[in-house]
C-alpha positions as CSV (number, residue, x, y, z in Angstrom):
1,X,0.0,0.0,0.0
2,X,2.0,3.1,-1.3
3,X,1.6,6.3,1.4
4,X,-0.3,9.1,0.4
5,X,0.2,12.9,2.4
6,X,-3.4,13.2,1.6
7,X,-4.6,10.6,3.2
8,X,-2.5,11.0,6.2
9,X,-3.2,14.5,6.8
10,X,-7.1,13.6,6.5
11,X,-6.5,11.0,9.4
12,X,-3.9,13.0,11.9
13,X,-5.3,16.5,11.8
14,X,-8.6,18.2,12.1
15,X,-10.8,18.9,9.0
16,X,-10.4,22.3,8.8
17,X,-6.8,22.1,8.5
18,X,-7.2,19.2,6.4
19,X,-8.2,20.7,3.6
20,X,-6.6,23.4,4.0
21,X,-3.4,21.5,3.2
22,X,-5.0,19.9,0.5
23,X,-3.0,21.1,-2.4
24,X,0.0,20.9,-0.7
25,X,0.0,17.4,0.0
26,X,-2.0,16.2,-3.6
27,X,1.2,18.2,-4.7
28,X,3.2,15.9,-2.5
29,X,1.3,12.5,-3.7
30,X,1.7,13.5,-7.6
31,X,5.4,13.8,-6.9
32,X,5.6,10.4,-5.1
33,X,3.9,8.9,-7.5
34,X,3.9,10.0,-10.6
35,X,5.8,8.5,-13.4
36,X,6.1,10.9,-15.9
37,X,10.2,12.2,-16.5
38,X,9.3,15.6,-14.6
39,X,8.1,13.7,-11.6
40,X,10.8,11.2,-11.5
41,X,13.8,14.2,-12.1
42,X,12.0,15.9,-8.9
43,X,12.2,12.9,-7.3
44,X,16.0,12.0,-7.6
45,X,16.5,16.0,-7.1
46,X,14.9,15.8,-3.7
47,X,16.7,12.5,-2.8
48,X,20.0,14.3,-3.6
49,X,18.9,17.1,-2.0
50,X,18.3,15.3,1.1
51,X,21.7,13.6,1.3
52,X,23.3,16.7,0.5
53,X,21.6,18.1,3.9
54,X,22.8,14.7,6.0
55,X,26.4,15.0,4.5
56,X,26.5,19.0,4.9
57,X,25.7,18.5,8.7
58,X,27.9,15.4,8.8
59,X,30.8,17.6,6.7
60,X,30.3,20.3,9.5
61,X,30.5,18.3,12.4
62,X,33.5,16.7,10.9
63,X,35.4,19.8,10.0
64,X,34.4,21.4,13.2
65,X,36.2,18.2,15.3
66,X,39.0,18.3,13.0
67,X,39.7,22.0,13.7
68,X,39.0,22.3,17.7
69,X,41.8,19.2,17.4
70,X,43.9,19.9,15.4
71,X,44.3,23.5,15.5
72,X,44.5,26.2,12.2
73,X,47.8,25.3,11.5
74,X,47.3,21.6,11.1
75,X,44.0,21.4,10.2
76,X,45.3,24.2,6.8
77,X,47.5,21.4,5.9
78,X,45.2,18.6,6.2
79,X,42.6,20.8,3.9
80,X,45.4,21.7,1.7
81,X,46.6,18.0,1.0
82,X,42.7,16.6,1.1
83,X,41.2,19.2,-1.6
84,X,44.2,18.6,-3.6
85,X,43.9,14.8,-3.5
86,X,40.2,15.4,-4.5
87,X,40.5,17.2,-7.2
88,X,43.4,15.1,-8.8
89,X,41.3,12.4,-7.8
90,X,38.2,13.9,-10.3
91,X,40.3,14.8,-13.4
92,X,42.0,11.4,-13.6
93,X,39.2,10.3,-15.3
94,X,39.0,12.7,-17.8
95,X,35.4,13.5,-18.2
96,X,34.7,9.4,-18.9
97,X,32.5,9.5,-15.3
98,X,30.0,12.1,-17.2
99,X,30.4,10.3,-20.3
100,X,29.0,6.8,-19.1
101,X,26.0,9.1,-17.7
102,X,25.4,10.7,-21.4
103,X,26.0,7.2,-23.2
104,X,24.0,4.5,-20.4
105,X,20.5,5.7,-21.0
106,X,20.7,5.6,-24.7
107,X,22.2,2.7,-25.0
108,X,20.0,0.8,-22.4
109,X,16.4,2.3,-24.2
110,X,18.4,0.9,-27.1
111,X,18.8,-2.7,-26.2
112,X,22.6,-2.1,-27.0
113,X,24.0,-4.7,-24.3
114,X,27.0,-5.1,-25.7
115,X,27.7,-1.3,-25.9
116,X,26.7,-0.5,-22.3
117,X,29.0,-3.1,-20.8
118,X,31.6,-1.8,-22.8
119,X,31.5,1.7,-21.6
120,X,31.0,0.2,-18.0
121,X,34.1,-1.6,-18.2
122,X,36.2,0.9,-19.8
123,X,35.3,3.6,-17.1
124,X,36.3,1.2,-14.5
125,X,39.7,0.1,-15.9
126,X,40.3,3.6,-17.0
127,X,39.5,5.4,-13.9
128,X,41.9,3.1,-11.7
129,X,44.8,2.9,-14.6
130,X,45.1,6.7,-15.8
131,X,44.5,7.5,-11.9
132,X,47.1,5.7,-10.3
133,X,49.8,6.0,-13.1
134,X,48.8,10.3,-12.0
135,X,49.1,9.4,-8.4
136,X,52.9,7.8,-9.0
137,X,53.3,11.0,-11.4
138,X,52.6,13.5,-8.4
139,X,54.9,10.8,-6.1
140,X,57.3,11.5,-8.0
141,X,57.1,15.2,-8.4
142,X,57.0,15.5,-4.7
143,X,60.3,13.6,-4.2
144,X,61.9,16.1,-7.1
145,X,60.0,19.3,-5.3
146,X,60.4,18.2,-1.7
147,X,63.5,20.9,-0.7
148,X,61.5,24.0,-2.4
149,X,58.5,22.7,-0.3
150,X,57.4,23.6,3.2
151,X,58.7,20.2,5.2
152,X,55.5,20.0,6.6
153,X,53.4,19.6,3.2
154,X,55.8,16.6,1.8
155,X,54.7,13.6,4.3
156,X,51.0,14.8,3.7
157,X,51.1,15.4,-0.1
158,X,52.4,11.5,-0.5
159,X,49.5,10.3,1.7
160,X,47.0,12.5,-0.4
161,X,48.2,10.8,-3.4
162,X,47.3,7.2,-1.9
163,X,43.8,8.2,-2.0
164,X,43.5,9.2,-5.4
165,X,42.8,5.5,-7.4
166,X,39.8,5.1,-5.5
167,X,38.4,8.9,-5.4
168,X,38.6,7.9,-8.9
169,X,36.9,4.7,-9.5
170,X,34.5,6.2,-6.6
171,X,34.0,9.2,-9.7
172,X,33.2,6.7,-12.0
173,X,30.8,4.3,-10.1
174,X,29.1,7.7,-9.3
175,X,28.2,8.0,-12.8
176,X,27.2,4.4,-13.4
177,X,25.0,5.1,-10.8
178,X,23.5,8.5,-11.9
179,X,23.3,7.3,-15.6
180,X,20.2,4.6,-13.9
181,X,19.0,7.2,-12.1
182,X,20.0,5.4,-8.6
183,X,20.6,8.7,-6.7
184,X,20.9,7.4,-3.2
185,X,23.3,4.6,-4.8
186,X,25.7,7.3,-6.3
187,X,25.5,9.8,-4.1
188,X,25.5,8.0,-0.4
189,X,29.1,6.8,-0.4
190,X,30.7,9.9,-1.4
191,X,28.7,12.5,0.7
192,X,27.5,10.5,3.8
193,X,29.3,7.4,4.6
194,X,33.1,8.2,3.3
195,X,33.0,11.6,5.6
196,X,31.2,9.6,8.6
197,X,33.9,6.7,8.1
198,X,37.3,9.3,8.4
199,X,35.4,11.3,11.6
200,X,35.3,8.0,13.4
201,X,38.3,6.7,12.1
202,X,39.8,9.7,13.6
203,X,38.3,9.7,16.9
204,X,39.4,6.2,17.0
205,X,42.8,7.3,16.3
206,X,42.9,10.0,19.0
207,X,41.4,7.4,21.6
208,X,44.2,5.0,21.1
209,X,46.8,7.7,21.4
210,X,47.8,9.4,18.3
211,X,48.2,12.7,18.6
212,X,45.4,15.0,16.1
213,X,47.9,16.0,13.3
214,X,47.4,16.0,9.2
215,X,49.0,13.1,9.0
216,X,46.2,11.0,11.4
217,X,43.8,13.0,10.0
218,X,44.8,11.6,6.2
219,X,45.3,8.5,7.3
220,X,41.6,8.4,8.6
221,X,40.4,9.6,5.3
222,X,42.9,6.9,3.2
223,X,41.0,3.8,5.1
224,X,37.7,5.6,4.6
225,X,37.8,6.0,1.6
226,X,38.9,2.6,0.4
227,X,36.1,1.6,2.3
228,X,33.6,3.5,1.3
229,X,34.9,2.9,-2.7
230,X,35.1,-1.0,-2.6
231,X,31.8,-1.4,-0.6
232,X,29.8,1.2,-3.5
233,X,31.8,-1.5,-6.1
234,X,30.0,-4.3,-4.9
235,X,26.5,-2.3,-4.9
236,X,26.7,-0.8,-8.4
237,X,28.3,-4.4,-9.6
238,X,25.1,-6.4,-7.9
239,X,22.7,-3.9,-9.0
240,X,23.6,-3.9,-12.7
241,X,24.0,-7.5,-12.5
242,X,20.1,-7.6,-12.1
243,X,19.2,-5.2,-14.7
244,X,21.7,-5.7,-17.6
245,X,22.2,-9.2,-18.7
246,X,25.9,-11.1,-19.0
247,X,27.1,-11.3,-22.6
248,X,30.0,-9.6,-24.6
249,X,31.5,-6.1,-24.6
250,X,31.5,-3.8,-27.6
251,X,34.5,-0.8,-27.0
252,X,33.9,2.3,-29.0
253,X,37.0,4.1,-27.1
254,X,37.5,6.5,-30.2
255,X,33.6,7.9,-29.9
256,X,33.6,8.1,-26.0
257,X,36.9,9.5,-25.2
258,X,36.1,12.0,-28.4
259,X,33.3,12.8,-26.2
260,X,35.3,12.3,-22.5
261,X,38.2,15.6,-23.8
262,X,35.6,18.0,-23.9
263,X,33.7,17.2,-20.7
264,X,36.7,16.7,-19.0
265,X,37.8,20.1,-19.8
266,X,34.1,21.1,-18.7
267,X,34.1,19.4,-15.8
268,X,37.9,20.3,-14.8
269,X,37.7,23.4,-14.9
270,X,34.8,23.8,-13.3
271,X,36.3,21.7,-10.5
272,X,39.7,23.7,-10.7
273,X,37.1,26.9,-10.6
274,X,35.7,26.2,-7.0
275,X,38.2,24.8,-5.2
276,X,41.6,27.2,-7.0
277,X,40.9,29.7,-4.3
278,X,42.2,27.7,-1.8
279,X,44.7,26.7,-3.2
280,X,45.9,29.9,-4.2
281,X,45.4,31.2,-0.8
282,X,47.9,28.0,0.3
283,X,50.7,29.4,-2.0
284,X,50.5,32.8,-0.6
285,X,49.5,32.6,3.2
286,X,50.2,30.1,5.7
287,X,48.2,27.4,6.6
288,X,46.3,28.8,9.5
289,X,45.0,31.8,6.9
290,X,44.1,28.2,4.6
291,X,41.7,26.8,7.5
292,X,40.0,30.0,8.4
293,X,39.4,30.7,4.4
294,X,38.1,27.1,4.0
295,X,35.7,27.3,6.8
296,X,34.3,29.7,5.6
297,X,34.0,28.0,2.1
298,X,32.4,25.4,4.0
299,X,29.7,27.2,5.7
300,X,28.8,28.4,2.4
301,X,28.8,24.8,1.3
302,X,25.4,24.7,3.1
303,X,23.8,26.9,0.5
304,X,25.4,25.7,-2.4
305,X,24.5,22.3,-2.4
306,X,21.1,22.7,-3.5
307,X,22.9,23.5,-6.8
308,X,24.8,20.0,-7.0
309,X,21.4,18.3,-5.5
310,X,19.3,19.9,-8.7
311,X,22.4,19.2,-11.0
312,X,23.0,15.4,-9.6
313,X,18.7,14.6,-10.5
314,X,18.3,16.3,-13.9
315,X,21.5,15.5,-16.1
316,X,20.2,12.2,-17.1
317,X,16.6,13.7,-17.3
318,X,17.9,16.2,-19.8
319,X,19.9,13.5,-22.3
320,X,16.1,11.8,-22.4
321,X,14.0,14.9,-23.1
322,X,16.7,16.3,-25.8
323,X,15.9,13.0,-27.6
324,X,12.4,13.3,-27.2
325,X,12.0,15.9,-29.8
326,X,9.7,18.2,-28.0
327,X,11.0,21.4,-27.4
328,X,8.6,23.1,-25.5
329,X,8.2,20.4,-23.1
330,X,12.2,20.5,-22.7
331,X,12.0,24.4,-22.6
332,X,9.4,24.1,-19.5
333,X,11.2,21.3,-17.3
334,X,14.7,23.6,-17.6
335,X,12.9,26.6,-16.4
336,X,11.7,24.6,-13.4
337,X,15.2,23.2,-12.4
338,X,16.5,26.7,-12.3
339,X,13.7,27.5,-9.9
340,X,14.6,24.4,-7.4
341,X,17.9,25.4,-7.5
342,X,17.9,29.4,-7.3
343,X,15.0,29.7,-4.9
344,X,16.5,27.5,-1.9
345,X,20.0,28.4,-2.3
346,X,18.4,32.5,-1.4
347,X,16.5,31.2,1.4
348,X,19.2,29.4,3.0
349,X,21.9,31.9,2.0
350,X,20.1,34.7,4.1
351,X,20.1,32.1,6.9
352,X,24.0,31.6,6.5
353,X,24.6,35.4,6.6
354,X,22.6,35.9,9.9
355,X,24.1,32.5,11.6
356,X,27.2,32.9,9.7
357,X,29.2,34.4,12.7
358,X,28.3,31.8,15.6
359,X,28.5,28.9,12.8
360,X,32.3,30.0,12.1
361,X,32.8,30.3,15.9
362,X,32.4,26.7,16.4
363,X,35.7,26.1,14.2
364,X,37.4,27.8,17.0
365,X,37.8,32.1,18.0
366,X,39.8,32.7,14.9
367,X,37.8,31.2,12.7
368,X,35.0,34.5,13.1
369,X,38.2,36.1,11.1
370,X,36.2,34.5,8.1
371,X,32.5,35.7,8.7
372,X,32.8,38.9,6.6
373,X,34.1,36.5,3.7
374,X,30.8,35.2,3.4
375,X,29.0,38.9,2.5
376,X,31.1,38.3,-0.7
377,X,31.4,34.7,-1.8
378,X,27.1,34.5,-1.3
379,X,27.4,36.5,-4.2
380,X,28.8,34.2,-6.4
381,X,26.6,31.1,-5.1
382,X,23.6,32.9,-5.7
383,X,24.7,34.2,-9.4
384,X,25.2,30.5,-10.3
385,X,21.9,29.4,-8.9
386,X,20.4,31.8,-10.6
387,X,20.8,29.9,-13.9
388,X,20.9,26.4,-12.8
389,X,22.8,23.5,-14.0
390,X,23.2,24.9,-17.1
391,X,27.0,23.5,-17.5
392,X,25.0,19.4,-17.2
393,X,22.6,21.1,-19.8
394,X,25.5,21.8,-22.4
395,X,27.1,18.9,-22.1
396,X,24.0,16.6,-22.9
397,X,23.1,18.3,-26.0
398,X,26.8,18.5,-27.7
399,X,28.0,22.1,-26.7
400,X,30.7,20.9,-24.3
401,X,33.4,22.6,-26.5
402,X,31.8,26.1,-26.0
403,X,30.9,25.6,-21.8
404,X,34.6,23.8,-21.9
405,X,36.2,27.3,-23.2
406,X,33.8,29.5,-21.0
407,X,34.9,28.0,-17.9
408,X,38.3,28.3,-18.9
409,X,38.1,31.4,-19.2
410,X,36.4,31.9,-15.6
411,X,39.0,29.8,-14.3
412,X,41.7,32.9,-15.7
413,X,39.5,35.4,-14.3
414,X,39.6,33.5,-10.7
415,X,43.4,32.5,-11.2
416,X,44.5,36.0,-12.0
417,X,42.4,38.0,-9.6
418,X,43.5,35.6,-7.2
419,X,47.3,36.3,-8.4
420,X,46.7,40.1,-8.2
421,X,44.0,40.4,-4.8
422,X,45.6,38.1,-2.2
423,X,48.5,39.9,-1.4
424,X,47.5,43.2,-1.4
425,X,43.8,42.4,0.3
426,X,44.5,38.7,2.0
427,X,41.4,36.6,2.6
428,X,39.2,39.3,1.2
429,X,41.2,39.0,-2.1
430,X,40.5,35.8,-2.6
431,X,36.5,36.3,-2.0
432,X,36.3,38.9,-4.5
433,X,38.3,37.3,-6.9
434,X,36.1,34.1,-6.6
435,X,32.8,36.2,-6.3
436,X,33.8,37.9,-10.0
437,X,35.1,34.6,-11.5
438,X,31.3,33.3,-10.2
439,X,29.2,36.1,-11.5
440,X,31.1,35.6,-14.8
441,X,30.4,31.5,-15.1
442,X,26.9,32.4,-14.1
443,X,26.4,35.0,-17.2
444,X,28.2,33.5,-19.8
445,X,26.9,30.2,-19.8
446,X,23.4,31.3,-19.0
447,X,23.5,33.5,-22.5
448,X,25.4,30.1,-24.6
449,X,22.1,27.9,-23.6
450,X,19.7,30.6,-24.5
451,X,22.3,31.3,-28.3
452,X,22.3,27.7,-28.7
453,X,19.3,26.5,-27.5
454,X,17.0,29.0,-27.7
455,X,16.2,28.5,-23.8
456,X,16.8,31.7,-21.2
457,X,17.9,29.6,-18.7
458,X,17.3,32.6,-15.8
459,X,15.4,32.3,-13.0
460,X,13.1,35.7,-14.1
461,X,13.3,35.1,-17.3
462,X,9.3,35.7,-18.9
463,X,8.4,31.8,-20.1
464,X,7.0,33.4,-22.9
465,X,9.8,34.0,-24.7
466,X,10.9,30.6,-25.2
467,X,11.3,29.8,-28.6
468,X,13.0,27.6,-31.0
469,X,16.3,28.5,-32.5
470,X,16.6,27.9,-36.3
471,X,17.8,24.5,-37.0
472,X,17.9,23.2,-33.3
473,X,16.2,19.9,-32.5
């Protein structure tokens, strides 16, 4: 028997507020229950949406242990090693993570078996072979770099690089995942249960007597991450198992990886684009500036992850309705991911301005240092969730060359300003340097969708004015 909010709320609460509710909770049945694509992208939005809450509590609980033990100064390196190993982690495999997502769900309404094991078990083999042959790479340059290096980065930066094979495969079993629509599959390891894992690896670690440096800190997140990877293995392998029969594999490497370069470029600079401010602000202040700058980052993470929720529950949605062939229909459904996305993010990011101050004060009495920070980064979080996932929108209808070259571009803007604001301004340099780089993104790629698609992908844009480019679909 399938719940219904209805028929709860006509059972639990008086009449008069019964019906009252009434639309609100029909609204609520339609979108359990409906099985039309609009429903079911809501659906896997709200799912993502909902572990993006659980890990951003989890995430801030986490950070806030790491840095009342560990103190600025350790805790910058450990955030220093850890976003590096991440990102490393994501461009190792070179786009072939979003790929598998565009390729799946074609091939699968298709019946083309053979292709869609082949493309699973490329990504797999890929993402551990390119990754780990770049993990030995950046051993390597560490031993060369290690006497122009702070000494206390080199023992870190090795341990980082342990990690990166299975951030990796983790990347790619993400996208196996979101290319079947399996949200909580994909998304659960990564946000929940890898950050959960290194906090209580860590308080284990203190309990039994290490003392709360980087280095425990990284090897918390090493073990927690292998076993977070190898356990999503076995669930994306027994899942598929039951929904893709066993039979041979059909490689079209020169058609996917054609298709990888560009998203990789997408995605890496994108990547590169919200995380290069900390690193920059690594190479020119120490690492306690590094932990108050990334606090602050992450309060704001609490806002923007209604962005990666929306984007995380419509990408596959949008590969189906660009093959659908009904424009207006497409046109309608990307108007209403920009307003999941950009409506939330305001409310919350009002909350995060008034709470900002105690929520940074947790970290530790320095940390506050960071509150006025947020007055400028919100900026740039609400400029991109203004527009929506319009980068996932690009990519699944062929324009991943243009968004590739527009976030490159960005990713200048950021790197410069960054170059030229930090050490005249500090912290604040780094905001407004980020903030521009934001605003930027935000515009640029909201006007290539509405050039090349004949979509205004802005939250007040009139609906009216949706039309049809020449030519398109």
């Amino acid at each position: 028997m399938r719940f219904s909010a209805a028929t709860a709320a006509d059972r639990l609460l008086p009449e008069k507020f019964s019906l009252r509710l009434r639309p609100l909770t029909e609204r609520v049945d339609t979108l359990l229950t409906a099985s039309n694509p609009q429903a079911g992208a809501q659906r896997s939005s709200l799912a993502a949406f909902s572990i993006r809450i659980v890990s951003a509590a989890i995430a801030l609980i986490a950070q806030i242990t790491l840095a009342r033990w560990m103190g600025g100064f350790e805790y910058g390196i450990f955030v220093l090693v850890w976003i590096t190993a991440v990102i490393v982690g994501d461009l190792s495999c070179l786009g072939f993570h979003t790929t598998i997502i565009r390729y799946v769900p074609e091939y699968i309404e298709r019946n083309l078996f053979d292709e869609t094991r082949g493309i699973l078990w490329t990504g797999r083999v890929f993402g551990i072979v390119a990754s780990t042959l770049i993990a030995l790479a950046g051993a390597l340059g560490v031993f060369l770099l290690r006497d122009h290096m702070e000494n206390y980065y080199v023992v870190p930066f090795y341990l980082g690089l342990v990690c990166i094979p299975m951030i990796a495969l983790g990347n790619m079993l993400d996208g196996t995942a979101r290319s079947r629509s399996w949200v909580l599959t994909a998304l659960t390891p990564t946000y929940i249960v890898r950050p959960l894992l290194s906090l209580l690896f860590m308080v284990a670690a203190v309990l039994v007597g290490f003392a709360p440096t980087a280095v425990t800190a990284l090897f918390a997140a090493i073990l927690a991450t292998y076993v977070t990877t190898l356990g999503q293995f076995t669930v994306v392998r027994d899942s598929l198992a039951r929904v893709i029969p066993t039979g041979a594999r059909s490689l079209r490497l020169g058609e996917w990886f054609a298709v990888s370069l560009p998203i990789f470029l997408v995605e890496g600079f994108f990547f590169l684009l919200i995380n290069v401010d900390v690193l920059m602000v690594g190479h020119f202040m120490d690492p306690d500036h590094v932990a108050v700058y990334f606090a602050a980052t992450k309060i704001l993470a609490l806002a923007h992850f209604v962005y990666f929720a929306v984007k995380a529950g419509v990408a596959q949605r949008y590969s189906q309705f660009l093959h659908s062939g009904d424009h207006d229909r497409f046109a309608r459904f990307v108007g209403d991911t920009v307003k999941w996305t950009f409506w939330p993010t305001l409310a919350i990011s009002v909350i995060l301005l008034l709470l900002g101050e105690p929520l940074l004060s947790l970290f530790g009495p320095s940390f506050t240092e960071g509150y006025p920070l947020l007055f400028v980064l919100i900026i740039g979080v609400i400029a991109r969730a203004s527009v929506g996932p319009t980068e996932s929108l690009l990519n699944m209808s062929g324009n991943q060359n243009i968004c590739a070259a527009l976030y490159a571009v960005a990713l200048c803007i950021n790197v410069v300003l960054n170059i030229l604001l930090i050490p005249r301004f500090g912290l604040f340099g780094a905001a407004i340097a980020t903030a521009t780089a934001m605003v930027f993104e935000a515009l640029s790629l909201s006007l290539t969708v509405y050039h090349r698609l004949g979509i205004p992908m802005f939250v007040f844009a009139p609906v009216a004015k949706i039309s049809r480019p020449e030519g398109q679909f």
